[in-house]
DSSP file (Angstrom, degrees, kcal/mol; ACC not computed):
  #  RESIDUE AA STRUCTURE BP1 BP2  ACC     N-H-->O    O-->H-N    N-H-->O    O-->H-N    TCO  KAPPA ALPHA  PHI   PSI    X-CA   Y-CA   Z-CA
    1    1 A X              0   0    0      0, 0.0     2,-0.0     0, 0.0     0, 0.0   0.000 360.0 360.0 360.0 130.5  -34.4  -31.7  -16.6
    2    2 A X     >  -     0   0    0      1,-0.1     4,-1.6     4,-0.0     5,-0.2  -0.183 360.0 -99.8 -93.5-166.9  -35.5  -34.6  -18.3
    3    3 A X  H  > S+     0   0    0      1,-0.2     4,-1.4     2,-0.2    -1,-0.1   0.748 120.3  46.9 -84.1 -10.6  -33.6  -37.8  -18.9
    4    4 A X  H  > S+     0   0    0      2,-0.2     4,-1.0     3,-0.2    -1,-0.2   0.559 110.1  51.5-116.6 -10.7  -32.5  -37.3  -22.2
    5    5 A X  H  > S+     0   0    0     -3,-0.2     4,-1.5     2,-0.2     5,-0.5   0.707 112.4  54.1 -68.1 -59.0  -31.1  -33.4  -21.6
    6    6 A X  H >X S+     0   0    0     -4,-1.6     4,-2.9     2,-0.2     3,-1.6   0.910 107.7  44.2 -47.1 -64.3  -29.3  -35.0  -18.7
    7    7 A X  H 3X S+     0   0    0     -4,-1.4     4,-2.3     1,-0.3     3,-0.3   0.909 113.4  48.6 -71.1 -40.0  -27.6  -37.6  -20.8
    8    8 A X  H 3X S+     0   0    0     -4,-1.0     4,-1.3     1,-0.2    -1,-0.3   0.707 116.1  49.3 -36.7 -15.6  -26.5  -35.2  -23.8
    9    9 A X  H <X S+     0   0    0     -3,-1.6     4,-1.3    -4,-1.5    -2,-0.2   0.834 118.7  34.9-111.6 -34.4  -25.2  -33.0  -20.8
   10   10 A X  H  X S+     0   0    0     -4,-2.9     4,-1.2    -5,-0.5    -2,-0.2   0.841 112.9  58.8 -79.3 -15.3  -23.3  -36.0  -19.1
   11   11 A X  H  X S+     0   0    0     -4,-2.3     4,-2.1    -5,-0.3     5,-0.4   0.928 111.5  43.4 -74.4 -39.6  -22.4  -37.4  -22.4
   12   12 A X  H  X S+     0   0    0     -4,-1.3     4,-0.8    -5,-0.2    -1,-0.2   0.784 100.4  64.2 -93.3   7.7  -20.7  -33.9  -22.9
   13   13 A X  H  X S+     0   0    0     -4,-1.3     4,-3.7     2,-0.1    -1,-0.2   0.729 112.4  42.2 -18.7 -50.8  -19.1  -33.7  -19.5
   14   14 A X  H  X S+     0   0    0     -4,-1.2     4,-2.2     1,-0.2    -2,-0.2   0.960 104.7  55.1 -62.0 -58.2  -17.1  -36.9  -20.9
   15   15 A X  H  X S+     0   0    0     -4,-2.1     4,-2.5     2,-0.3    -1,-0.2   0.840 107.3  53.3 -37.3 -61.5  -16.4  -36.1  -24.0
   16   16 A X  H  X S+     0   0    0     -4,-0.8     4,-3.6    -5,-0.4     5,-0.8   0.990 113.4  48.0 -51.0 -57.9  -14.7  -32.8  -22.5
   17   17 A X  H  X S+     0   0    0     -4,-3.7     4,-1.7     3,-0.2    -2,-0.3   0.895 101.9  62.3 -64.7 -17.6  -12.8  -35.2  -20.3
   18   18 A X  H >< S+     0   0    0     -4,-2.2     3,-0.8     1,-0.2    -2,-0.2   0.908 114.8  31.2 -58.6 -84.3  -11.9  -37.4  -23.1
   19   19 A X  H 3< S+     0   0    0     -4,-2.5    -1,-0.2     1,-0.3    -2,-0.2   0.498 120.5  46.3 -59.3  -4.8   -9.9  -34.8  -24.8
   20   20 A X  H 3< S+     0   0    0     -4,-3.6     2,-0.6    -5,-0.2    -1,-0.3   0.877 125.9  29.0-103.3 -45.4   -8.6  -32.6  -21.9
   21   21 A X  S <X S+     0   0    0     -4,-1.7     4,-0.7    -3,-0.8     2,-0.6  -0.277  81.0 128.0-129.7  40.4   -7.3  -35.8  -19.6
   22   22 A X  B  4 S-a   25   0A   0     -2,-0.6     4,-0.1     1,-0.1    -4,-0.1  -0.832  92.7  -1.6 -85.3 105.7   -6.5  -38.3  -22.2
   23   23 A X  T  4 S+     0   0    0      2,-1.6    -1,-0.1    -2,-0.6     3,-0.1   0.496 122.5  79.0 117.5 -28.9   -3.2  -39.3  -21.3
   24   24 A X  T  4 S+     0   0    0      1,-0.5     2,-0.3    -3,-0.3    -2,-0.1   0.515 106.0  15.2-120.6 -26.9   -2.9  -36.9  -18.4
   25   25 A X  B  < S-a   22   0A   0     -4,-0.7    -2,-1.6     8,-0.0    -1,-0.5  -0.891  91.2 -98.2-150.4 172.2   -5.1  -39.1  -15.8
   26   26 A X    >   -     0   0    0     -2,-0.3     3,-1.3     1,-0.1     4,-0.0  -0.670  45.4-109.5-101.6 143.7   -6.0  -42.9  -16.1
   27   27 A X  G >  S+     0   0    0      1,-0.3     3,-1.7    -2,-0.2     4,-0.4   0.825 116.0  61.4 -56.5 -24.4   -9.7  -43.1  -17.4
   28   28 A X  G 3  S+     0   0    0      1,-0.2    -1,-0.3     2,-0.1    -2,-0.0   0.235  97.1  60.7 -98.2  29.6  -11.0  -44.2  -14.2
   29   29 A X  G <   +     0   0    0     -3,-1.3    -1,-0.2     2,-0.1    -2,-0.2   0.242  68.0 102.4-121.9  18.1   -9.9  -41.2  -12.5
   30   30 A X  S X> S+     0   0    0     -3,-1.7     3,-4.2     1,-0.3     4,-4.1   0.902  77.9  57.7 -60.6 -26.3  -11.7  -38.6  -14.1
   31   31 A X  H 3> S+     0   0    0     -4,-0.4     4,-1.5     1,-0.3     5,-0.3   0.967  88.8  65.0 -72.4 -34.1  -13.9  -38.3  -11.7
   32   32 A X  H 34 S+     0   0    0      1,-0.2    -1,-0.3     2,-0.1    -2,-0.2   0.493 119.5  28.6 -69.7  18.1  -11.7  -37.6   -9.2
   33   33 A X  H <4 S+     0   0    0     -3,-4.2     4,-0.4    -4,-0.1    -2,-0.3   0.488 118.5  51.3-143.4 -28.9  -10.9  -34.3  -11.2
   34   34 A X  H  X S+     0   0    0     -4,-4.1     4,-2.3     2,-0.2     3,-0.5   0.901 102.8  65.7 -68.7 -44.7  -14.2  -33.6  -13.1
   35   35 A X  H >X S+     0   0    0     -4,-1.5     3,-3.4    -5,-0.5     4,-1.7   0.899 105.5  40.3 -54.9 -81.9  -16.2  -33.9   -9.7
   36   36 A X  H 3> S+     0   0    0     -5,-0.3     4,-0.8     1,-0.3    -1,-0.3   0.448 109.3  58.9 -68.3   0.1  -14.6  -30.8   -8.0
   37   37 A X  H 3> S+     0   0    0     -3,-0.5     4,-1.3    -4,-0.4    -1,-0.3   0.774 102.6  51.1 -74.9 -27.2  -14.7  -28.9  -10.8
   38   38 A X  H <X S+     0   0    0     -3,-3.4     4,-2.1    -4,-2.3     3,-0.3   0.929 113.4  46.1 -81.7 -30.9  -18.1  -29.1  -11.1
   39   39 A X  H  X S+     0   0    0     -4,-1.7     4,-1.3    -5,-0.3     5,-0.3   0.924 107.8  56.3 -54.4 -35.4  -18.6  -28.2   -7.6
   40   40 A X  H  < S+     0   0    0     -4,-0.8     3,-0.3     1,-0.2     4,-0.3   0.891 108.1  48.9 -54.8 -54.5  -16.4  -25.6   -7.8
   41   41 A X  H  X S+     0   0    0     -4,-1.3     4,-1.5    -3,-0.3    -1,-0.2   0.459 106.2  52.4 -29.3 -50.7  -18.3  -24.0  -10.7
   42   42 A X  H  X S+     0   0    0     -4,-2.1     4,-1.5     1,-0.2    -1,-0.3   0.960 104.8  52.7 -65.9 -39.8  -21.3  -24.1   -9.5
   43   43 A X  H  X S+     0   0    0     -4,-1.3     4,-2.2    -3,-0.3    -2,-0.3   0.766 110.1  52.7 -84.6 -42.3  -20.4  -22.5   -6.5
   44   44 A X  H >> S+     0   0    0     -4,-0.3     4,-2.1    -5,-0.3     3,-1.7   0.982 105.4  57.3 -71.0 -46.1  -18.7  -19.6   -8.7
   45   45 A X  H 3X S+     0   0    0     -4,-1.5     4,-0.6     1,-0.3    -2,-0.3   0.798 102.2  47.2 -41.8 -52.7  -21.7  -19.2  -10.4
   46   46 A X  H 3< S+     0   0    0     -4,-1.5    -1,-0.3     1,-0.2     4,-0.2   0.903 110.8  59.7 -58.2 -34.7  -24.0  -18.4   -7.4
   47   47 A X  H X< S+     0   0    0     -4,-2.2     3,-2.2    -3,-1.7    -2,-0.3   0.843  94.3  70.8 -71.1 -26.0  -21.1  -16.1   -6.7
   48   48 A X  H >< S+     0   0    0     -4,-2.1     3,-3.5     1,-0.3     4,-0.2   0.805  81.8  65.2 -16.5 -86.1  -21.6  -14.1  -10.4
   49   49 A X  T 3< S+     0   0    0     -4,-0.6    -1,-0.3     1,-0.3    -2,-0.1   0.364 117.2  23.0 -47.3 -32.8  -24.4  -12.4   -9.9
   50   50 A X  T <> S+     0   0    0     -3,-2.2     4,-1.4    -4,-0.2    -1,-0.3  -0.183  84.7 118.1-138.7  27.0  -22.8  -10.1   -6.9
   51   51 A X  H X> S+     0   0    0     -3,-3.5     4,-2.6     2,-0.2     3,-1.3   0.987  73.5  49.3 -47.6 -66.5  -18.9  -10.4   -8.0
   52   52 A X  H 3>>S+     0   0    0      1,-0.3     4,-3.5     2,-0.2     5,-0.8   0.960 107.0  57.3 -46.5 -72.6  -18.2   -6.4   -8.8
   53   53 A X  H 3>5S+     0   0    0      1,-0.2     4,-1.6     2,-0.2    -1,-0.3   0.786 112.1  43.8 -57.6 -15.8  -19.8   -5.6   -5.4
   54   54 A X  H <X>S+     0   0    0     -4,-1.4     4,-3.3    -3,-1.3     5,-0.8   0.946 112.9  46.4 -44.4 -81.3  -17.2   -7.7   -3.9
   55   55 A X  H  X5S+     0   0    0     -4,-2.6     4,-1.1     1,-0.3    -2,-0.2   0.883 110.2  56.3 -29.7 -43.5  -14.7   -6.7   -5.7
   56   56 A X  H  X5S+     0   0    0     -4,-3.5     4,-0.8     1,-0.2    -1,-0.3   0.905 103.1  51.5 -55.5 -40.5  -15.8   -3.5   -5.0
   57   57 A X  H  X<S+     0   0    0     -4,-1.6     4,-1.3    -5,-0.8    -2,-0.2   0.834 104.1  62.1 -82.2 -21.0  -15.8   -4.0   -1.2
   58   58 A X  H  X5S+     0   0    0     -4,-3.3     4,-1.5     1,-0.2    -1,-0.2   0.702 110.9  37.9 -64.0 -16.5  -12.0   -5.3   -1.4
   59   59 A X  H  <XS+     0   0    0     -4,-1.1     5,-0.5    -5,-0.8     4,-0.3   0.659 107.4  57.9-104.8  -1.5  -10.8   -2.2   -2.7
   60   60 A X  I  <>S+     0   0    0     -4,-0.8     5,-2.2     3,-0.2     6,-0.3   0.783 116.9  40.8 -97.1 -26.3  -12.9   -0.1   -0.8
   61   61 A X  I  <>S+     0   0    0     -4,-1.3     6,-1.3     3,-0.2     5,-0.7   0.978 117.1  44.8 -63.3 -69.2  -11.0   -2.1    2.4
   62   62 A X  I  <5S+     0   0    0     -4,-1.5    -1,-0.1     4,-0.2    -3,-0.1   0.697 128.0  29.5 -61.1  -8.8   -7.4   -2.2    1.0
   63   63 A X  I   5S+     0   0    0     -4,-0.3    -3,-0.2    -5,-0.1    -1,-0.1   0.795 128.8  31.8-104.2 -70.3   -7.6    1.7   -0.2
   64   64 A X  I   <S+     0   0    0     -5,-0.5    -3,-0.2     1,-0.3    -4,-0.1   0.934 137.2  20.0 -66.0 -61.9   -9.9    3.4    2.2
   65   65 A X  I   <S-     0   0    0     -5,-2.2    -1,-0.3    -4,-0.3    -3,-0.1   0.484  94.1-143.1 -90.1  16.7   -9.5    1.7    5.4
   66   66 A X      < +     0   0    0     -5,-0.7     2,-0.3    -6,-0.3    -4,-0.2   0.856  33.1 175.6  18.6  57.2   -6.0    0.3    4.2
   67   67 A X        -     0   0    0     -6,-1.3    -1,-0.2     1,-0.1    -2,-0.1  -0.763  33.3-157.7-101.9 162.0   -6.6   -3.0    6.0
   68   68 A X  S    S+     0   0    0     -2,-0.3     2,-0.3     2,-0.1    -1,-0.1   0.091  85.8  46.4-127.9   8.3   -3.9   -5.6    5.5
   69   69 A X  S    S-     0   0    0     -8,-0.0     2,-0.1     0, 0.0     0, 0.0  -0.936  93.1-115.5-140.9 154.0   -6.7   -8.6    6.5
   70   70 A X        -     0   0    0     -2,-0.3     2,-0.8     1,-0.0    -2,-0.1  -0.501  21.9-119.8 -78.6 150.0  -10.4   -8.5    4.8
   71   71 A X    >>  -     0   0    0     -2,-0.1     4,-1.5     1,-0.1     3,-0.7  -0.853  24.3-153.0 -63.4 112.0  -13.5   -8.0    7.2
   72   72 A X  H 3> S+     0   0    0     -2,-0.8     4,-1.4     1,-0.2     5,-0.2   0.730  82.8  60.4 -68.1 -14.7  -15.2  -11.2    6.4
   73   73 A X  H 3> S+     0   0    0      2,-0.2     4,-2.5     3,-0.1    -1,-0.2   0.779 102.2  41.0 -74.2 -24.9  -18.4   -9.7    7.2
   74   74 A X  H <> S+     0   0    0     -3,-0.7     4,-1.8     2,-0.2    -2,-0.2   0.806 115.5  57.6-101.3 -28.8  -18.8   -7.0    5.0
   75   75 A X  H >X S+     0   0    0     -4,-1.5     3,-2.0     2,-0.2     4,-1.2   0.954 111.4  40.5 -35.5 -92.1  -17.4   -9.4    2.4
   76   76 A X  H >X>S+     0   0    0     -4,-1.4     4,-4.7     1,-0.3     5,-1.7   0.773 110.3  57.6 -36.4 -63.3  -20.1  -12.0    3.2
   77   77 A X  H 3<5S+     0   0    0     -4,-2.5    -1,-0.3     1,-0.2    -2,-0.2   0.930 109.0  48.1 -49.4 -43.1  -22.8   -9.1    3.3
   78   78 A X  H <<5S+     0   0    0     -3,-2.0   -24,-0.3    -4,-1.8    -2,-0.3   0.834 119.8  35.3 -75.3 -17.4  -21.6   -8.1   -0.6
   79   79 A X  H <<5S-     0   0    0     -4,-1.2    -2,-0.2    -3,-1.0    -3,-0.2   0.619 108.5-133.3-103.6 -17.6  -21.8  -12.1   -2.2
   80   80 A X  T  <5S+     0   0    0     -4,-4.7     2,-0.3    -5,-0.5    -3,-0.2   0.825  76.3  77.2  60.0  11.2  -24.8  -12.6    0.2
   81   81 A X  S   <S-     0   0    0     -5,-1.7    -1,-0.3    -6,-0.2    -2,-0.3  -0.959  98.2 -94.3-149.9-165.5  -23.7  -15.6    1.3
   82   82 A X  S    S+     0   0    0     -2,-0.3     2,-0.3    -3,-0.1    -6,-0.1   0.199 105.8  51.5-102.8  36.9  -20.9  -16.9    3.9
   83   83 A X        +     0   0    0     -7,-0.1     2,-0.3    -8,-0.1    -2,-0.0  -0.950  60.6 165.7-143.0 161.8  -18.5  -17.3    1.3
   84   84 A X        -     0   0    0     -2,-0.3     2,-0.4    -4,-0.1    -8,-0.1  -0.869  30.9-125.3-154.8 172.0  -17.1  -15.0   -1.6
   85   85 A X        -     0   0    0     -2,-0.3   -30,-0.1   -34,-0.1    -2,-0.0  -0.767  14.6-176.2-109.8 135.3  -14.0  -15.0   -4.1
   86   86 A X        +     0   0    0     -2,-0.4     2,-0.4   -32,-0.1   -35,-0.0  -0.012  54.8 110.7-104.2  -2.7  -11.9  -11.8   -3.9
   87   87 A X  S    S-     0   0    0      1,-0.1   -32,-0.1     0, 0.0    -2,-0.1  -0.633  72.2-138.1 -73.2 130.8   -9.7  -13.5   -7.1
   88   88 A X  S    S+     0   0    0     -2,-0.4     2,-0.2   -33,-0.0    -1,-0.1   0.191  80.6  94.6 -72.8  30.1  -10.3  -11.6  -10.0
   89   89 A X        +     0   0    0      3,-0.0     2,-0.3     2,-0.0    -4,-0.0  -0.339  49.8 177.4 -82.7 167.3  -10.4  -15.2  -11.8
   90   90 A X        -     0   0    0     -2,-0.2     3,-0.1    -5,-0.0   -49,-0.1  -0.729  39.1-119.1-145.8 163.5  -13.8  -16.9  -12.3
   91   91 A X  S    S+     0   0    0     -2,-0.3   -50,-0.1     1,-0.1   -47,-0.0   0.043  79.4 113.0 -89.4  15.7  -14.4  -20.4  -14.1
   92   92 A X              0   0    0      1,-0.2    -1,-0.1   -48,-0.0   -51,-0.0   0.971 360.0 360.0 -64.4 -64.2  -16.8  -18.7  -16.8
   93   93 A X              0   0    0     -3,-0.1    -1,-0.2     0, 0.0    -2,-0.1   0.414 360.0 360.0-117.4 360.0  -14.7  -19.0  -19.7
């Protein structure tokens, strides 16, 4: 990414925060609310790609083996990493 994609892309980062938190946080705290959202975000985003077969493997636990705590393994083994989401929420839109 070059330097002038970056700053159009932090300039609209801001922008965003101008109008969503104007009013709602003191300007010099945005960060402390923009920061983890982009982390957050990203983090769903690596999760995309292999949501459904999550999803899939929480219903194939709560129906078929009707367990009332998740395996975390066979979770982990469906996002392919050692975390997953089981909310049917994402930050995509």
């Amino acid at each position: 990414m070059n330097v002038t994609v970056h700053n159009k892309l932090v300039s609209f980062i801001w922008s965003i925060a101008d109008d969503c938190l104007r009013d709602v946080y003191v300007r010099g705290k945005y960060r402390d609310v923009i920061l983890p959202m982009v982390v957050l975000r990203r983090l769903d985003v690596l999760l995309e790609e292999r949501k459904q077969e999550v999803m899939d493997e929480v219903q194939f636990q709560k129906e078929e083996m009707e367990l009332t705590e998740f395996d975390d393994t066979a979770l982990q083994a469906a996002s392919g990493y050692v975390f997953y989401n089981t909310s049917k929420w994402t930050l995509k839109h």
